[in-house]
N, CA, C and O atoms as a Maestro MAE file, in Angstrom:
{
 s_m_m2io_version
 :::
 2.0.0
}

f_m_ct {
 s_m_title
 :::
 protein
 m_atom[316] {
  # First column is atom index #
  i_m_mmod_type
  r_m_x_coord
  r_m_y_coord
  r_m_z_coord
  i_m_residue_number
  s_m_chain_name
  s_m_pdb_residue_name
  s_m_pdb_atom_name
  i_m_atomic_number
  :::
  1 25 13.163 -0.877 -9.078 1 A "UNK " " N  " 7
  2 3 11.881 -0.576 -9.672 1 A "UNK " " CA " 6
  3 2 11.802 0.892 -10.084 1 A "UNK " " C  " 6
  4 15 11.400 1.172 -11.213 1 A "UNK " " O  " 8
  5 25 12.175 1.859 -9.204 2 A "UNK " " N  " 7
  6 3 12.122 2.795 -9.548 2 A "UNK " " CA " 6
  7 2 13.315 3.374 -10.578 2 A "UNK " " C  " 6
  8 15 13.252 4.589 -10.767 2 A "UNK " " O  " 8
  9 25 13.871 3.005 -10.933 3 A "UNK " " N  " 7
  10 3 14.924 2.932 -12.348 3 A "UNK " " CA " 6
  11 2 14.219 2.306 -14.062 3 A "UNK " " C  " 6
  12 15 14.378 2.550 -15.258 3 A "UNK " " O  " 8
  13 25 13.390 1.382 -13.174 4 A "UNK " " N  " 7
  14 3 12.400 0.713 -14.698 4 A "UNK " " CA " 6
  15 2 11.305 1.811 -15.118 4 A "UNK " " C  " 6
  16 15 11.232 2.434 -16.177 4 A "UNK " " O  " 8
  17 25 10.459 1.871 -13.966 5 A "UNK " " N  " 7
  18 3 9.286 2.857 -14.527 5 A "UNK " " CA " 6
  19 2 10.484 4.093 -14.507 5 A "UNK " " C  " 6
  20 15 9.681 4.807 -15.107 5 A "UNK " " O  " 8
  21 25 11.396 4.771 -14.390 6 A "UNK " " N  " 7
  22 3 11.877 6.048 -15.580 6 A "UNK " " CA " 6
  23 2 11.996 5.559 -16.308 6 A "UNK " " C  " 6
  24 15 12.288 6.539 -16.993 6 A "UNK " " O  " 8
  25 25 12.073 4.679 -17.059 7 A "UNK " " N  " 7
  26 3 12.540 4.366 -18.727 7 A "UNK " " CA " 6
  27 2 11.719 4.061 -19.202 7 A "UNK " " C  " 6
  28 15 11.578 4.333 -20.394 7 A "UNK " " O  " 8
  29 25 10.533 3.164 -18.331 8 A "UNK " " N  " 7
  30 3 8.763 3.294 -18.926 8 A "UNK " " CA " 6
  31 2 8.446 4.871 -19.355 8 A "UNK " " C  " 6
  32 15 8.238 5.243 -20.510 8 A "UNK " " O  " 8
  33 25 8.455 5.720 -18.166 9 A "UNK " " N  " 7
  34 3 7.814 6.530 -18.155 9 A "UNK " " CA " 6
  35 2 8.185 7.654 -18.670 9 A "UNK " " C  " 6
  36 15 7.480 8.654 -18.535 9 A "UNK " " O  " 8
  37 25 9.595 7.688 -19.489 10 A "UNK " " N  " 7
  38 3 9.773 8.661 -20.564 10 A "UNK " " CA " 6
  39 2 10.451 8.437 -21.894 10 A "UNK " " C  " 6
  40 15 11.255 9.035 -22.610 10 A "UNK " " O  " 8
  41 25 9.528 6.910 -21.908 11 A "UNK " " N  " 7
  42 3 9.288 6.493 -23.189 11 A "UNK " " CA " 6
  43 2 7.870 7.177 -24.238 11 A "UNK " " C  " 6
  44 15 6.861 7.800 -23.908 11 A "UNK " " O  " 8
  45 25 8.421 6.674 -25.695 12 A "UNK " " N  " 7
  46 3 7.255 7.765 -25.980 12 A "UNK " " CA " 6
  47 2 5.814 6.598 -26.423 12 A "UNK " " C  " 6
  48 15 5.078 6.738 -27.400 12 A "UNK " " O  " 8
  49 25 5.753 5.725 -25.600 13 A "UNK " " N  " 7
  50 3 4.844 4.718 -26.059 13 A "UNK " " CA " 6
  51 2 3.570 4.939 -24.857 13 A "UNK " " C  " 6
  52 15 3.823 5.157 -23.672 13 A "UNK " " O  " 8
  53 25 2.549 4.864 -25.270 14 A "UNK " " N  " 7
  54 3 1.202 4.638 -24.163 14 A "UNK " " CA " 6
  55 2 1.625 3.812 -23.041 14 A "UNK " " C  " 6
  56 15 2.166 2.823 -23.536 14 A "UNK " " O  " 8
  57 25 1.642 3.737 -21.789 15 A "UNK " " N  " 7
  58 3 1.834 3.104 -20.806 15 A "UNK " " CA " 6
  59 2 1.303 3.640 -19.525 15 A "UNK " " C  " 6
  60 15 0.986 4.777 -19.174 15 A "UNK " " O  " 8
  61 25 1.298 2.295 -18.837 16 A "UNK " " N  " 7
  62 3 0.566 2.818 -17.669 16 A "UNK " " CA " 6
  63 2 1.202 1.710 -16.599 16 A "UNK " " C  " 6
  64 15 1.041 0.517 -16.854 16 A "UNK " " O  " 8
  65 25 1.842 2.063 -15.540 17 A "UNK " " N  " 7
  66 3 2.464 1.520 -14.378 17 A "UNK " " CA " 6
  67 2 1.175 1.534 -13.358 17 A "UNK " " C  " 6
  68 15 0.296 2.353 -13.089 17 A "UNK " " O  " 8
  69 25 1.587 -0.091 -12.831 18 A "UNK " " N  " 7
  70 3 0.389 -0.474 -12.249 18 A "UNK " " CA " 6
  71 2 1.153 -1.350 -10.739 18 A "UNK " " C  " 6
  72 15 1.769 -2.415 -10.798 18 A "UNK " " O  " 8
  73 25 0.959 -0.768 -9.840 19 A "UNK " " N  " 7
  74 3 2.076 -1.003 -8.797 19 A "UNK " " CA " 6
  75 2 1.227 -2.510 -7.803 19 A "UNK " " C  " 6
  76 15 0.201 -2.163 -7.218 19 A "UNK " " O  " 8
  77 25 1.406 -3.196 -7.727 20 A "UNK " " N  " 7
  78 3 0.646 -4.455 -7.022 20 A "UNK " " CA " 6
  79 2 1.872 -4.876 -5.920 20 A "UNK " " C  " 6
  80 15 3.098 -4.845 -6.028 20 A "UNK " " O  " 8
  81 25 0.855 -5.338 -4.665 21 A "UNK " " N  " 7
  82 3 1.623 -5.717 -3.731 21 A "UNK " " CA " 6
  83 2 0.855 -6.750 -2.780 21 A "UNK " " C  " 6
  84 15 -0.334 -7.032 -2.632 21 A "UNK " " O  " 8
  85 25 2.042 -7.191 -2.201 22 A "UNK " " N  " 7
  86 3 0.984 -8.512 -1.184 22 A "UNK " " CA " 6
  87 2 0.512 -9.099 -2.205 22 A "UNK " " C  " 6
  88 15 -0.290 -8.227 -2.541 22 A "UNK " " O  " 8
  89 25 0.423 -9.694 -2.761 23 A "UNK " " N  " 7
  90 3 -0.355 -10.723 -3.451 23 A "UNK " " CA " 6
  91 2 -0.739 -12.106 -2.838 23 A "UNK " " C  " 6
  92 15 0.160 -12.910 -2.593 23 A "UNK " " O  " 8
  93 25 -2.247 -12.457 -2.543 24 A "UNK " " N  " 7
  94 3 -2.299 -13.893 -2.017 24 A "UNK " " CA " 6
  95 2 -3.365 -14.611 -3.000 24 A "UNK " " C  " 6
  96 15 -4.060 -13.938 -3.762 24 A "UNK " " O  " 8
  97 25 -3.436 -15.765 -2.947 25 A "UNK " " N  " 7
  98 3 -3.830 -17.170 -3.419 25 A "UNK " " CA " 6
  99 2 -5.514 -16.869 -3.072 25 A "UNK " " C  " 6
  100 15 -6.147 -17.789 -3.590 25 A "UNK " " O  " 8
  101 25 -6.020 -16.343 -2.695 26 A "UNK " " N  " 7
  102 3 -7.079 -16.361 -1.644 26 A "UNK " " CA " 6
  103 2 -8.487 -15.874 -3.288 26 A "UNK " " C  " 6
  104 15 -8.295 -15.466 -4.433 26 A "UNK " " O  " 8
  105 25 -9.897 -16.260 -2.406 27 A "UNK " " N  " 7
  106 3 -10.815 -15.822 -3.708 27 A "UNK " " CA " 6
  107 2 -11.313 -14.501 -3.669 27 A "UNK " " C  " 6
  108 15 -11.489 -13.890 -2.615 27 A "UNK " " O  " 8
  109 25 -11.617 -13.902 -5.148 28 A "UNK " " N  " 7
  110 3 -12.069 -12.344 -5.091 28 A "UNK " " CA " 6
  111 2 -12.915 -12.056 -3.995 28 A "UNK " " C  " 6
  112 15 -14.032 -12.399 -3.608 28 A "UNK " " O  " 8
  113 25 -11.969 -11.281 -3.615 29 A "UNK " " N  " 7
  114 3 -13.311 -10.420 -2.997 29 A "UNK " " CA " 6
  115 2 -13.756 -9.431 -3.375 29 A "UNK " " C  " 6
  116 15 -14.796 -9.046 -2.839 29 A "UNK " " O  " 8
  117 25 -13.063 -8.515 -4.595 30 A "UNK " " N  " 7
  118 3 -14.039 -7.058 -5.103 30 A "UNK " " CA " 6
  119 2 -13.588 -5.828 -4.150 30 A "UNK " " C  " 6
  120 15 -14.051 -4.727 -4.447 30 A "UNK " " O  " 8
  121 25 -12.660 -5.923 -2.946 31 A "UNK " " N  " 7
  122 3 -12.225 -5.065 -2.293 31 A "UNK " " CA " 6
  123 2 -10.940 -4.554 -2.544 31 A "UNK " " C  " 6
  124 15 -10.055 -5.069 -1.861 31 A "UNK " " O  " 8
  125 25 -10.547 -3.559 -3.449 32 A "UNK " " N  " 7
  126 3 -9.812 -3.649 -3.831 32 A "UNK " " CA " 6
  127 2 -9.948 -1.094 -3.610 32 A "UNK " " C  " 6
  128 15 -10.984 -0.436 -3.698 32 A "UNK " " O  " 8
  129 25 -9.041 -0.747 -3.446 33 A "UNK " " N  " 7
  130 3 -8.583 0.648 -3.513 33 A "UNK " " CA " 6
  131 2 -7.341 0.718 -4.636 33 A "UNK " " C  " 6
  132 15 -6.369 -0.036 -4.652 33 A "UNK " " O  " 8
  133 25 -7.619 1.830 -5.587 34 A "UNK " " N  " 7
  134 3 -6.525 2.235 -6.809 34 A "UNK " " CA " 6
  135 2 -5.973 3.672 -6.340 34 A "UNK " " C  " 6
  136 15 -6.833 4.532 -6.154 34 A "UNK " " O  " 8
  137 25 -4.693 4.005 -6.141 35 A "UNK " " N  " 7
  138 3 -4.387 5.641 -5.966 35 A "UNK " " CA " 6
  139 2 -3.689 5.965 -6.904 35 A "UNK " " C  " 6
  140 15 -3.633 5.117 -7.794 35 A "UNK " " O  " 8
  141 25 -2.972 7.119 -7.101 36 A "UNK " " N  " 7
  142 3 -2.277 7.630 -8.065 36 A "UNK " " CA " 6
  143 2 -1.246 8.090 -7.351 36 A "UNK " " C  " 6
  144 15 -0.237 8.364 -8.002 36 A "UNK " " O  " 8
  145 25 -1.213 8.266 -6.089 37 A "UNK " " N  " 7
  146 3 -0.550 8.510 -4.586 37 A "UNK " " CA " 6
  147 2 0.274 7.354 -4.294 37 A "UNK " " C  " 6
  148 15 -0.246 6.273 -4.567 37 A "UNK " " O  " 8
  149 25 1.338 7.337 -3.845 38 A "UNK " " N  " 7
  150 3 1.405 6.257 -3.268 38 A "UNK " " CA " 6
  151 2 0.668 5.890 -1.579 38 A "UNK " " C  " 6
  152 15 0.570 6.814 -0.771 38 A "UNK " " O  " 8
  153 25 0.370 4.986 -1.347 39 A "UNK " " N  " 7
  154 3 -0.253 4.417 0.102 39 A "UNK " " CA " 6
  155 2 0.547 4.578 1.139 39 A "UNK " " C  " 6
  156 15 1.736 4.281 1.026 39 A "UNK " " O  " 8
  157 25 -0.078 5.190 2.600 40 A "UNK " " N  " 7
  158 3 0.654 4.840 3.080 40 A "UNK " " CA " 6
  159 2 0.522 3.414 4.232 40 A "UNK " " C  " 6
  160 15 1.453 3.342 5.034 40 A "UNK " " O  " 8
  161 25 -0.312 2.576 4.310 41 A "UNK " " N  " 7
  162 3 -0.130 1.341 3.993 41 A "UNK " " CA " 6
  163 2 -1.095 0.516 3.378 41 A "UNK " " C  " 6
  164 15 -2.234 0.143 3.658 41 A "UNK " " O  " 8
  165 25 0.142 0.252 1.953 42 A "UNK " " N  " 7
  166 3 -0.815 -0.819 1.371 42 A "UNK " " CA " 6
  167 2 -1.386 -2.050 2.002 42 A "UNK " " C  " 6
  168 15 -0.843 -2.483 3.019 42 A "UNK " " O  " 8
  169 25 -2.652 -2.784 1.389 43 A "UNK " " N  " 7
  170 3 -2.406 -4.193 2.339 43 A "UNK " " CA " 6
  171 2 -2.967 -5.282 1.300 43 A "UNK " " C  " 6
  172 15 -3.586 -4.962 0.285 43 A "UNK " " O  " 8
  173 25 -2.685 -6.578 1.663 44 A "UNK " " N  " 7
  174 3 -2.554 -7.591 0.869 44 A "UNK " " CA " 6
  175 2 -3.622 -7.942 0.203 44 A "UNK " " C  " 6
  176 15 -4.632 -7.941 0.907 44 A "UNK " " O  " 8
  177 25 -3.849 -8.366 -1.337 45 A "UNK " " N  " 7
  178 3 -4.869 -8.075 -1.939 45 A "UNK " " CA " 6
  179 2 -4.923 -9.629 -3.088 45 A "UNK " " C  " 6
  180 15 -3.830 -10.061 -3.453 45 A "UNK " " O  " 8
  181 25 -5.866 -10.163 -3.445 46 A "UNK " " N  " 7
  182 3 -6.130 -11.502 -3.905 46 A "UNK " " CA " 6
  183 2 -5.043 -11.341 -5.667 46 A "UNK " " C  " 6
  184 15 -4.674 -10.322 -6.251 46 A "UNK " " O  " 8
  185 25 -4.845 -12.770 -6.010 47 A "UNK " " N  " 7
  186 3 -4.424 -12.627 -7.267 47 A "UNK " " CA " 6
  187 2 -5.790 -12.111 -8.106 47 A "UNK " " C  " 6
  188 15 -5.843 -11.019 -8.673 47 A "UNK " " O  " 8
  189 25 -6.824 -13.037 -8.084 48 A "UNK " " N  " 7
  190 3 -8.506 -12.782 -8.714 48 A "UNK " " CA " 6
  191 2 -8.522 -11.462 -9.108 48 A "UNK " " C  " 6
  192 15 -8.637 -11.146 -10.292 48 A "UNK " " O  " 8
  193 25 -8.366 -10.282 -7.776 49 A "UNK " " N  " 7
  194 3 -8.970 -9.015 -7.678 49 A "UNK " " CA " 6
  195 2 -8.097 -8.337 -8.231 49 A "UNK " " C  " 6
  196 15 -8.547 -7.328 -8.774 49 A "UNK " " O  " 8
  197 25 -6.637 -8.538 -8.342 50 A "UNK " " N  " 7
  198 3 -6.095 -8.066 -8.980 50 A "UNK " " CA " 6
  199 2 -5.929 -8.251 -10.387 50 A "UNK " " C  " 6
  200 15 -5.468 -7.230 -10.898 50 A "UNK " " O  " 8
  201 25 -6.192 -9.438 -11.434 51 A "UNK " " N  " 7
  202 3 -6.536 -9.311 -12.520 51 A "UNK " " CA " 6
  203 2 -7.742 -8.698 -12.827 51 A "UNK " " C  " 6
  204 15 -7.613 -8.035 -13.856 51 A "UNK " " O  " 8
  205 25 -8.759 -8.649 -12.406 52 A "UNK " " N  " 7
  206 3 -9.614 -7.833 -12.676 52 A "UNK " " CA " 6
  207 2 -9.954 -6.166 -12.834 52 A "UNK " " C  " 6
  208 15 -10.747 -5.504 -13.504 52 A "UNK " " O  " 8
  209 25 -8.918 -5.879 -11.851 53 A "UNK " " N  " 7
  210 3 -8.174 -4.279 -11.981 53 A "UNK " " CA " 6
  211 2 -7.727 -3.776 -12.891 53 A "UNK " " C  " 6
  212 15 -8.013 -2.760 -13.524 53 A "UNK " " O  " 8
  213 25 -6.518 -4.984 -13.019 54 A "UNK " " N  " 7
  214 3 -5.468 -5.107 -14.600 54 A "UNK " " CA " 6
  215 2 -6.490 -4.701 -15.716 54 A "UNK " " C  " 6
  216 15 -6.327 -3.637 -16.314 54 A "UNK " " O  " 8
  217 25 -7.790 -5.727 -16.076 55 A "UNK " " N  " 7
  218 3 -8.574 -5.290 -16.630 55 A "UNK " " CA " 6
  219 2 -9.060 -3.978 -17.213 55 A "UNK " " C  " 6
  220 15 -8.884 -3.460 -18.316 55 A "UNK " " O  " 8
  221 25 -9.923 -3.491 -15.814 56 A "UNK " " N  " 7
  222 3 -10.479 -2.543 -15.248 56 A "UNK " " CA " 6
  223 2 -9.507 -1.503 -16.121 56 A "UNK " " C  " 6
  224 15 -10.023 -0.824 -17.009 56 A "UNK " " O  " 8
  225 25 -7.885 -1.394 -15.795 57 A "UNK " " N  " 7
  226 3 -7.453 -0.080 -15.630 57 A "UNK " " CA " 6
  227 2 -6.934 -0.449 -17.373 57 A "UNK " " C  " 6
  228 15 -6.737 0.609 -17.971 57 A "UNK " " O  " 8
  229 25 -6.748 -1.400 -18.044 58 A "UNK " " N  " 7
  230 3 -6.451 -1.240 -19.308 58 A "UNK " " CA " 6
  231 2 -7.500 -0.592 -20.255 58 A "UNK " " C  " 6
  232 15 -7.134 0.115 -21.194 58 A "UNK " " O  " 8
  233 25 -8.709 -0.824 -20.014 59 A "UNK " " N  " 7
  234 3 -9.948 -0.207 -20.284 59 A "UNK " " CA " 6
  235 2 -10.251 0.962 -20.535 59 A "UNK " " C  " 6
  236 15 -10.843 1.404 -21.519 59 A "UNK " " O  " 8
  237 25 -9.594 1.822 -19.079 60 A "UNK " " N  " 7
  238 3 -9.655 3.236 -19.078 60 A "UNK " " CA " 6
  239 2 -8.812 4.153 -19.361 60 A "UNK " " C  " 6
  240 15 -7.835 4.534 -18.715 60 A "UNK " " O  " 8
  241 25 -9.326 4.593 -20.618 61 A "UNK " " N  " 7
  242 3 -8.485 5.638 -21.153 61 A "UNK " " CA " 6
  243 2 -7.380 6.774 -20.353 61 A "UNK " " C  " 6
  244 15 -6.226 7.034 -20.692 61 A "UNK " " O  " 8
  245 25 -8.058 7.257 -19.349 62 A "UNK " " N  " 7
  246 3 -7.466 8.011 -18.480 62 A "UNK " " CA " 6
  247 2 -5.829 7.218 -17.564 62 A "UNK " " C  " 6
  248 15 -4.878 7.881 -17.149 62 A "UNK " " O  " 8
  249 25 -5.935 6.122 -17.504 63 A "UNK " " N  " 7
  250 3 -4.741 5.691 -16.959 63 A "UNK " " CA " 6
  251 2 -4.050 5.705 -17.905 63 A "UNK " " C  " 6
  252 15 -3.070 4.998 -17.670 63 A "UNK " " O  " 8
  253 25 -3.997 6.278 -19.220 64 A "UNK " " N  " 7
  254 3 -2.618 6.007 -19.990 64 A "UNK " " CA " 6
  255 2 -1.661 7.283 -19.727 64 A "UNK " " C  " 6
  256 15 -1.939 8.462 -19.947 64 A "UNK " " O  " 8
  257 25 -0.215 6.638 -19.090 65 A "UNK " " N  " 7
  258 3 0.781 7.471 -18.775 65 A "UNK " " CA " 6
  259 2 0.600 8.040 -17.173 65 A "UNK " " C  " 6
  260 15 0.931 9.154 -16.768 65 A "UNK " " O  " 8
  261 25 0.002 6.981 -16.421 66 A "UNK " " N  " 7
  262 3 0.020 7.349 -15.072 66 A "UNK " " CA " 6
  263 2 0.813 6.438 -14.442 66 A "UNK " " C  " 6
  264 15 1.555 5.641 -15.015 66 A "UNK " " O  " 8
  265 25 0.661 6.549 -13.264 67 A "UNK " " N  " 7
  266 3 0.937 4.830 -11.679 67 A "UNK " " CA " 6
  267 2 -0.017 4.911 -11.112 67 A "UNK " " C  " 6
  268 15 -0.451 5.886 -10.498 67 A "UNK " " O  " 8
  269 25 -0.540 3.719 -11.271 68 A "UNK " " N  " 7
  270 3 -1.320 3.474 -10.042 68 A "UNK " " CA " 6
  271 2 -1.194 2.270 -9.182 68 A "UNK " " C  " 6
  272 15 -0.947 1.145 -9.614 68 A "UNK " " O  " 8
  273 25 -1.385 2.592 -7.894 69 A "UNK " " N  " 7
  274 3 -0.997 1.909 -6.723 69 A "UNK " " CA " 6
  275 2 -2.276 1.193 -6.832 69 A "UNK " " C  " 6
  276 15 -3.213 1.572 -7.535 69 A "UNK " " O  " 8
  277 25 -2.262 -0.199 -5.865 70 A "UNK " " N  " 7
  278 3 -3.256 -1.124 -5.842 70 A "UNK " " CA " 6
  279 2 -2.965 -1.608 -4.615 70 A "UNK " " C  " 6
  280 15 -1.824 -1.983 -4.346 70 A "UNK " " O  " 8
  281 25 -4.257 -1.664 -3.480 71 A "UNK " " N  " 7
  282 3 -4.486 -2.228 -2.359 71 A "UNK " " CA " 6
  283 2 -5.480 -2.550 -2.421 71 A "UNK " " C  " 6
  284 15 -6.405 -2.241 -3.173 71 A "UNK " " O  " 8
  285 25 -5.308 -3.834 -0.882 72 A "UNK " " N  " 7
  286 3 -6.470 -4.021 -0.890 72 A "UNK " " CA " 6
  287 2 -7.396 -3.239 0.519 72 A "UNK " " C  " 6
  288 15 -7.083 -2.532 1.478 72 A "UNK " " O  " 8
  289 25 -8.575 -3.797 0.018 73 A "UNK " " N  " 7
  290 3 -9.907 -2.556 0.881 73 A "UNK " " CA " 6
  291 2 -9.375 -2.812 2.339 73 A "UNK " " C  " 6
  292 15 -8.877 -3.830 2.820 73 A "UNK " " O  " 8
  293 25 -9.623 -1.614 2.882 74 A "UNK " " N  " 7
  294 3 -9.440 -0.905 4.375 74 A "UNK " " CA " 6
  295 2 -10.681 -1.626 5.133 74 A "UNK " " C  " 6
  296 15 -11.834 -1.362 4.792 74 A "UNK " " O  " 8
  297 25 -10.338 -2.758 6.413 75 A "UNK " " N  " 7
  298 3 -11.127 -2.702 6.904 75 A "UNK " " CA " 6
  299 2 -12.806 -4.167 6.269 75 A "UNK " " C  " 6
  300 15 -13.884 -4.380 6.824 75 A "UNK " " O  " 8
  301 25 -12.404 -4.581 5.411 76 A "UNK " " N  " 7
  302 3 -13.537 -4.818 4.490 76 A "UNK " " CA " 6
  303 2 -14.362 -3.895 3.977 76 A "UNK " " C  " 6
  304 15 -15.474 -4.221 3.561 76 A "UNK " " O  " 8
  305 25 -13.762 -2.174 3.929 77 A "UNK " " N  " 7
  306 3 -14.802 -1.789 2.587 77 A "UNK " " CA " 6
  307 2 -14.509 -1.978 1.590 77 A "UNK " " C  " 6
  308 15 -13.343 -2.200 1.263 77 A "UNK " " O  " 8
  309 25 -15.447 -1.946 0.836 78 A "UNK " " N  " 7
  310 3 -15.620 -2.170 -0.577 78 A "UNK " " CA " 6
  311 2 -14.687 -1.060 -1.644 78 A "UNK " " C  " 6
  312 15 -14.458 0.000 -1.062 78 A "UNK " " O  " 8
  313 25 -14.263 -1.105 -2.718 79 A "UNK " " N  " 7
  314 3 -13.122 -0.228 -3.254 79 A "UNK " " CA " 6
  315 2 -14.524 0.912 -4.271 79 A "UNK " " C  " 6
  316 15 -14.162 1.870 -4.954 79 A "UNK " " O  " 8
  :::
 }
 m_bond[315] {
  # First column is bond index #
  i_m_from
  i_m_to
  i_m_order
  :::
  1 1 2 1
  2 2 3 1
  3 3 4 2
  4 3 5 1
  5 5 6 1
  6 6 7 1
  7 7 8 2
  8 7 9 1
  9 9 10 1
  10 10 11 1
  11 11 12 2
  12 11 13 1
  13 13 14 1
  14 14 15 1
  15 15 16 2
  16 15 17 1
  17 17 18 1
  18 18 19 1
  19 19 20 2
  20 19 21 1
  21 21 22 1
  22 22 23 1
  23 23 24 2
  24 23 25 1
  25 25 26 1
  26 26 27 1
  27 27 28 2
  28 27 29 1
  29 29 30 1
  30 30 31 1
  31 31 32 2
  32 31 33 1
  33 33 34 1
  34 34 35 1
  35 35 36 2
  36 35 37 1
  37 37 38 1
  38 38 39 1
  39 39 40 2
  40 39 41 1
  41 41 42 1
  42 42 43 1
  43 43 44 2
  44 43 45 1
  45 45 46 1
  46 46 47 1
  47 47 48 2
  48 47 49 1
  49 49 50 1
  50 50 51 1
  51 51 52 2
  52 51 53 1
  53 53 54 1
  54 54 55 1
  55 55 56 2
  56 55 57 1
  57 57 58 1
  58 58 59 1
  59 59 60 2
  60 59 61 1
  61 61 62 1
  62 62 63 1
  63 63 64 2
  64 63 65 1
  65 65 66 1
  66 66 67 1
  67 67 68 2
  68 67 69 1
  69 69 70 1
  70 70 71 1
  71 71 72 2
  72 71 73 1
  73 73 74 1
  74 74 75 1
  75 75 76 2
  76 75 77 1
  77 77 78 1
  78 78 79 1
  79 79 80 2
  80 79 81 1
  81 81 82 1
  82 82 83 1
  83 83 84 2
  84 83 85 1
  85 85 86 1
  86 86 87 1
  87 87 88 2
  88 87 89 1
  89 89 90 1
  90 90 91 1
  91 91 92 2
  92 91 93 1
  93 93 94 1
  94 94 95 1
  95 95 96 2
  96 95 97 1
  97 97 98 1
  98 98 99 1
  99 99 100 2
  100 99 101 1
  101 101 102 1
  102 102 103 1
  103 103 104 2
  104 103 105 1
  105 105 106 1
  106 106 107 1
  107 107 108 2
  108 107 109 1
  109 109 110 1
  110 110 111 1
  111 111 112 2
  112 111 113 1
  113 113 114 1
  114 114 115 1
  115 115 116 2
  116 115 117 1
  117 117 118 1
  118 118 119 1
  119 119 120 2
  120 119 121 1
  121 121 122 1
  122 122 123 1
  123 123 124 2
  124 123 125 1
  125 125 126 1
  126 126 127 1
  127 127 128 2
  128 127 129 1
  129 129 130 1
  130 130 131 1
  131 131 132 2
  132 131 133 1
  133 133 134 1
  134 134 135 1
  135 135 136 2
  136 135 137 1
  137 137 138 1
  138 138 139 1
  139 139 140 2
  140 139 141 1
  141 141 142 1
  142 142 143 1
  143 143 144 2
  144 143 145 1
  145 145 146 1
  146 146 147 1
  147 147 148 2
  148 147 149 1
  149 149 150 1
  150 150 151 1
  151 151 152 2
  152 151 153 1
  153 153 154 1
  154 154 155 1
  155 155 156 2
  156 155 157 1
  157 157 158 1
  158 158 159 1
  159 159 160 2
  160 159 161 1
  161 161 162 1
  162 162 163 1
  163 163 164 2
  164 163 165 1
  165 165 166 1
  166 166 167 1
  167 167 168 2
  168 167 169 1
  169 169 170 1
  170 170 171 1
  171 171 172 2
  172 171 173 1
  173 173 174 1
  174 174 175 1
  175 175 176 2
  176 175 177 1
  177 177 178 1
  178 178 179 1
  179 179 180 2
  180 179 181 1
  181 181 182 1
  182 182 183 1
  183 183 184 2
  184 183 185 1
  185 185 186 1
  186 186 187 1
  187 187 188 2
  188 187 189 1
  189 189 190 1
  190 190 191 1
  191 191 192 2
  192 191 193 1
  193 193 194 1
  194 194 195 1
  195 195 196 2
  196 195 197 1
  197 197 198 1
  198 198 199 1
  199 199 200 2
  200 199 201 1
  201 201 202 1
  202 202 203 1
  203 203 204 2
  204 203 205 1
  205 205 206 1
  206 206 207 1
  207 207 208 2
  208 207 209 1
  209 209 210 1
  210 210 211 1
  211 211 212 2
  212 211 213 1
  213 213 214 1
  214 214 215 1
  215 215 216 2
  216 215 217 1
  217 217 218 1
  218 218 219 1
  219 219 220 2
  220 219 221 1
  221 221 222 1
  222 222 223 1
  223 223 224 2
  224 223 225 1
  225 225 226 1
  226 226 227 1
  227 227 228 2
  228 227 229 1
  229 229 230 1
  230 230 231 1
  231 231 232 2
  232 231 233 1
  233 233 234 1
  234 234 235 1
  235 235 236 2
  236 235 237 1
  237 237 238 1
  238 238 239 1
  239 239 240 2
  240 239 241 1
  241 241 242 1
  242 242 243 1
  243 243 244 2
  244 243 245 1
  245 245 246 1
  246 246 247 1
  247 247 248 2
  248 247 249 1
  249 249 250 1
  250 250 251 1
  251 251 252 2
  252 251 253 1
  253 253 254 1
  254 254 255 1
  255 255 256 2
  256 255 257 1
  257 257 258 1
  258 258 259 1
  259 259 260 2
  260 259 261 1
  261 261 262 1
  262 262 263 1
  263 263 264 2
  264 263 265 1
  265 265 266 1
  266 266 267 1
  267 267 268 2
  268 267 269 1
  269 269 270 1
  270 270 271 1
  271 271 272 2
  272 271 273 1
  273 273 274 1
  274 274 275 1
  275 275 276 2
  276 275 277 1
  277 277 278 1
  278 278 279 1
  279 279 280 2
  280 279 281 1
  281 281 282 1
  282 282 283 1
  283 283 284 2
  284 283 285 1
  285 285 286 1
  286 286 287 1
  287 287 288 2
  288 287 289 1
  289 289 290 1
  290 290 291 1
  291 291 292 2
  292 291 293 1
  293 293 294 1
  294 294 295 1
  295 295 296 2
  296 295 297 1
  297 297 298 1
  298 298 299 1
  299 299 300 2
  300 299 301 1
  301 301 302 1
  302 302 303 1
  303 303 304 2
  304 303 305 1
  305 305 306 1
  306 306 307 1
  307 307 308 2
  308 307 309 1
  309 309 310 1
  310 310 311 1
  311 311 312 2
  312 311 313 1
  313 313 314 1
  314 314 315 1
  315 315 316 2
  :::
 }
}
C-alpha cells in the first residue's frame, strides 16, 4: 500500500487517499472519526458510514492531495 499511494501521490492529478479499515456489514451509525495522522488505534467502522464519508470527503475541496485515515467513533462518540 504504501508503494501505491507514492505513485498516487506524486502524480500530477487531484487525488485524495482515503485509508478505511475494519470494515463490517453492520447499520450506520454516524460515528465515524477522519485524521490526517495516522491512528493509533483504529477501530472497526460500518460499510453505510463509510460510504457516506467517501461522500463527505469527495465534496470537500480541502482533501484534494491529502490521506485521510477513517475510524470508527471512540467509545460511542459521535465523529
Amino acid at each position: 500500500m504504501a508503494e501505491l499511494e507514492q505513485v498516487v501521490s506524486s502524480s500530477d492529478l487531484d487525488w485524495t487517499i482515503v485509508r478505511l479499515n475494519r470494515l463490517n456489514d453492520g447499520p450506520a451509525t454516524g460515528r465515524l472519526r477522519t485524521s490526517r495522522v495516522v491512528l493509533a488505534t483504529p477501530r472497526a467502522h460500518t460499510r453505510a458510514d463509510a460510504a457516506t464519508t467517501l461522500l463527505d470527503i469527495v465534496e470537500d475541496s480541502a482533501s484534494v492531495r491529502t490521506a485521510i485515515n477513517v475510524s470508527g467513533g471512540a467509545h460511542g462518540a459521535a465523529a
